[in-house]
N, C-alpha and C positions, 0 to 999 in steps of 0.2 A: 504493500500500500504506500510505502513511504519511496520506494521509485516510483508510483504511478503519480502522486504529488507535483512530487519536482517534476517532473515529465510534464505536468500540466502545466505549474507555473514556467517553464521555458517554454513554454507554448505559446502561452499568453502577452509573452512581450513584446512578440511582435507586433500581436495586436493594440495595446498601449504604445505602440509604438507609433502607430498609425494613425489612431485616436490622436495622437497629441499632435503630429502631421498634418492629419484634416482640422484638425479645432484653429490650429495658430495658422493655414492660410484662408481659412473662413473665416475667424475672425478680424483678419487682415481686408478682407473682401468686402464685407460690409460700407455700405454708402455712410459715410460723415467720417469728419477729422474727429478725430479726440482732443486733438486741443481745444475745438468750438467746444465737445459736445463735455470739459471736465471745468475749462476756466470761463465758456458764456460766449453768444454770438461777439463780444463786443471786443474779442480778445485783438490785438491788431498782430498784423504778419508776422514785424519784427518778434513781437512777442511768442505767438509760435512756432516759428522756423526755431529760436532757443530754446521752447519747451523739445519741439522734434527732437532737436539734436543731443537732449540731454536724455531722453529716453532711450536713446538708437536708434528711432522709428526714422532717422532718415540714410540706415545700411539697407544693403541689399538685400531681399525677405530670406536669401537663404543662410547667408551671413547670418542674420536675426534667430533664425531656427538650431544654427551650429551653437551660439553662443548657450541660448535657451537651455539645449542636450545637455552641455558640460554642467549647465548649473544643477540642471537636474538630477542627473546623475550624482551631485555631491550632495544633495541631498536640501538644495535651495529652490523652491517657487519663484524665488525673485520678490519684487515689492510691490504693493498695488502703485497707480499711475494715480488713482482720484485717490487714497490716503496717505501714501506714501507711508507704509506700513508691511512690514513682510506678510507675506500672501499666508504662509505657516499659520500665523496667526490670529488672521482673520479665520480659517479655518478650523482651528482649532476652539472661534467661539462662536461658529455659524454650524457647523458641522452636527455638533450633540444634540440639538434641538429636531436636525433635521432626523435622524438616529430616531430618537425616542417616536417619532412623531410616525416613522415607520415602521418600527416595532410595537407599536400599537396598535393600528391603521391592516398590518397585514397577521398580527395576534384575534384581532375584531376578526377579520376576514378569513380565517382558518378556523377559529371556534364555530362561527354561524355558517360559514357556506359547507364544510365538511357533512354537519349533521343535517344540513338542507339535504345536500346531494344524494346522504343515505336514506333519507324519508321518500326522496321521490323515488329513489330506485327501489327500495322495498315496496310500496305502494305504485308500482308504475301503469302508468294509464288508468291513474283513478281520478278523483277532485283535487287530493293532494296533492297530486304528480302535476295537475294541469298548474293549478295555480303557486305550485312553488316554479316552475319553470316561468310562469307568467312574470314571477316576479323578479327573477333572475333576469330577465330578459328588458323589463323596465330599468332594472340596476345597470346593465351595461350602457342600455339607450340614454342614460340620462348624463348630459356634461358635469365634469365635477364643479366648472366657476359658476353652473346656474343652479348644482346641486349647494352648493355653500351657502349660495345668497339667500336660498329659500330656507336653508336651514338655522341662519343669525336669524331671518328675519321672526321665524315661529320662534324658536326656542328664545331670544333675545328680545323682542322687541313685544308681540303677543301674549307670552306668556310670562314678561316681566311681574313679577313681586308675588309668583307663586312659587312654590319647589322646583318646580320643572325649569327656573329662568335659570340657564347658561350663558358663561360670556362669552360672546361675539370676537373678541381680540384680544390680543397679548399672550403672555407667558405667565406671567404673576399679577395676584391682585395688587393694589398701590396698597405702601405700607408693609408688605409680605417681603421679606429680604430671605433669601437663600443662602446664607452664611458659607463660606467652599468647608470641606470637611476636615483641609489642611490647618485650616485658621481655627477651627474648635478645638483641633487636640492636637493643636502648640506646635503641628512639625514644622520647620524651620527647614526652607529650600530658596537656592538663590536662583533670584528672577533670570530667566534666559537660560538656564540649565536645561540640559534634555528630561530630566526629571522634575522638573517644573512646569513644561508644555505636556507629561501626562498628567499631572496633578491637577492643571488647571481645565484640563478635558475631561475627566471623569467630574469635576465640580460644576463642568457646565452640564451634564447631564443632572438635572434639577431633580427627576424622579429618584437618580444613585443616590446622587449626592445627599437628601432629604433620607433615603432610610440607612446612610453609613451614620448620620449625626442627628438617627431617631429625630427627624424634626418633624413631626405628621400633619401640623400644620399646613407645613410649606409643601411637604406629599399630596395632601387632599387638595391645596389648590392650582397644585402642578398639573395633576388630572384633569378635576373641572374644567381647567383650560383646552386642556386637550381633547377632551368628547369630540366637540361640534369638529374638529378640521380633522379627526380620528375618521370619526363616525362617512365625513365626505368621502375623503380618499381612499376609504375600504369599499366603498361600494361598489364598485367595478371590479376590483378584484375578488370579492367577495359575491358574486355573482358567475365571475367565470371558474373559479374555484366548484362551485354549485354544482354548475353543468359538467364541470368534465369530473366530477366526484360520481354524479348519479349516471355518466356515459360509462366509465372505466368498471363499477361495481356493478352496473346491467352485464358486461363482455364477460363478468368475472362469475355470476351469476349463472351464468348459462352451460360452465364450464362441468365435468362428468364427476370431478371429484365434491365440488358442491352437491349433484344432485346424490351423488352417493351418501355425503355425508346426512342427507334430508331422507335419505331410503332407510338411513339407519335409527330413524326417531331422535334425532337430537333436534334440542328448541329454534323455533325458527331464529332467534337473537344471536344464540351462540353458530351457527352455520353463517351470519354475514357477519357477524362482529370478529369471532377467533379464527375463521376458514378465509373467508369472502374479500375482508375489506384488506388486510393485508396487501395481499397480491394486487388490489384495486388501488392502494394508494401510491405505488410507482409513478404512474405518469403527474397526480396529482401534487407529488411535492416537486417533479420537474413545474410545473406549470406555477405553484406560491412563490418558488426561487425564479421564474421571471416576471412574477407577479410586485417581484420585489424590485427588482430594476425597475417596472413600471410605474413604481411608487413613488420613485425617484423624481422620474417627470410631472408626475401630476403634483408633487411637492411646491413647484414651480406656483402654481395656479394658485392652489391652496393655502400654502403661507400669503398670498399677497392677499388673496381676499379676507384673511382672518388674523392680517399685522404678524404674521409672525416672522421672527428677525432669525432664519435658518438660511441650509445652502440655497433651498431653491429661489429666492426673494432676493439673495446678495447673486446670483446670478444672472440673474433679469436684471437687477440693477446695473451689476457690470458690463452688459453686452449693452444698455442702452447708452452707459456713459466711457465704452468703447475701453474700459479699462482689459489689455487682453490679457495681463499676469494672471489677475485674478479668474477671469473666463479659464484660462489654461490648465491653474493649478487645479479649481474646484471640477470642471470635465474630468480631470486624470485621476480627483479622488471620487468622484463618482464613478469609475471606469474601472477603478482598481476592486470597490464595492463590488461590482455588478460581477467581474470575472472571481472574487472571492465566495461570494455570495453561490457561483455556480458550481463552485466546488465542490461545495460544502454539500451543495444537492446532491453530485456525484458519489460521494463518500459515504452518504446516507443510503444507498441502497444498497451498502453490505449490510448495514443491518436489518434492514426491510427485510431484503431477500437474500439469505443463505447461497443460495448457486450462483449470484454474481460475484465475480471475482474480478478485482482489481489488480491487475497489469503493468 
């Protein structure tokens, strides 16, 4: 297993490779200067031809991409262009928000679309089967930035000053501070260390960080926050999850050791639950692990419409204010995710299934 790993991460780098090859001359390509679009129409020539020049953006693009490599390779993003702030950084406080916000979002969406899938497929071609398919099929039709809106506006706005009123925007309520968990129990780490850029990444994970320094306050309203843009971005996934739950456990269903096992009087639960869904959830955790990279994108939509300050929101931000360090770095840690992410799927079907062997 541990050759077939590496074998896959040498695999993969080419494709990061390329990823970051398309990203920096697309985002090269894009119509406007970044001088107008970081210091304001009003910037004058002189003024930009010296901003150009102090970025690089006036070598030639592949000169630009050479330079890029080495830095990367050492293990630098480079700085943003609109904060003048190393990209690492930025990331390391947009990043965790986005994290959480996907591990909930596709948690939502593996808890309810799994047991969707297996009601309709035990139940198939009945009222159940129709109408949980119905709704599945509503779940994928519907946009997440007009599923959001609809969702502040009930939850938020309708149902203000009952139980059910959730908020619309942000991370924390005002007043609620998230104390890092370094700072509660005294550890002493110097700013700029490599062990201080993880320190202060697990602290921005607000859910972590709130139950390493038992703060349950700041837990319960880390959550609260998170339902309504949780609740949006699962739903697509959380629908196709559905259908290919109750496709894979009907194929598996039909299969001669199932009906043997149903010849032999065992309970209809225990024949799809310990026989059936096993074997059925192969393709299903291929399709949550790209269910998760899609999660990524809709992140984009979602944080904006519901203020929240993660990757997907600082990258909109960045392409429109043409910052490309920033575009670059946060692409390649989104890319690094998605090819990690697919690994993990593949490694998971030794356990699933026994006869697959890893190579």
């Amino acid at each position: 297993m541990v050759q077939y790993i590496v074998r896959r991460i040498l695999m993969a780098l080419p494709v990061l490779f390329g990823i970051l090859l398309v990203t920096f001359v697309l985002a090269r390509l894009i119509p406007g200067d970044p001088c107008k679009a970081i210091l304001g129409e009003k910037a004058t020539q002189d003024v930009c031809d010296r901003f150009i020049h102090e970025h690089g953006l006036d070598q030639p693009i592949h000169v630009q991409f050479g330079l890029y490599m080495r830095d990367v390779l050492r293990g630098d993003l480079g700085d943003s262009i609109r904060f003048h702030r190393p990209v690492t950084r930025i990331l390391i406080e947009r990043l965790p928000l986005t994290l959480e916000l996907g591990i909930v979002a596709i948690t939502l969406a593996t808890l309810v679309g799994i047991p969707l899938g297996i009601i309709s497929a035990v139940y198939h071609n009945s009222p159940v089967d129709v109408l949980t398919m119905i709704g599945a099929n509503i779940g994928v039709s519907m946009p997440v930035f007009w599923l959001g809106l609809m969702l502040a506006y009930v939850f938020a706005l309708l149902l203000k000053g009952t139980p059910f009123w959730l908020p619309p925007s942000g991370r924390l309520s005002a007043g609620v501070v998230a104390v890092p968990f370094y700072e509660v129990y005294g550890m002493a780490v110097e700013q700029g260390a490599p062990q201080f850029y993880v320190y202060e990444f697990i602290a921005n994970l607000y859910i972590l960080n709130s139950i390493i320094t038992a703060n349950w306050k700041v837990l319960g309203d880390a959550v609260h926050h998170l339902i309504l843009p949780a609740v949006a971005l699962s739903t697509i996934p959380m629908s196709i999850i559905a259908r290919m739950t109750r496709s894979s456990l009907l194929e598996v269903l039909r299969l001669d050791y199932v009906r043997a096992a149903r010849a032999k009087g065992l309970p209809k639960s225990a024949v799809v639950l310990k026989h059936a869904l096993r074997n059925a959830l192969l393709p299903v955790f291929t399709v949550i692990g790209l269910q998760m990279g899609a999660i990524f994108a809709g992140a984009v939509l979602t944080e904006t419409i519901f203020g929240l300050a993660g990757v997907g929101r600082m990258l909109y931000e960045a392409i429109t204010a043409r910052d490309y360090p920033v575009v670059q770095g946060f692409t390649l840690a989104i890319a690094v995710g998605y090819v990690a992410i697919n690994l993990l799927v593949d490694v998971s079907y030794v356990f699933l299934d026994p006869r697959i062997k890893l190579k």
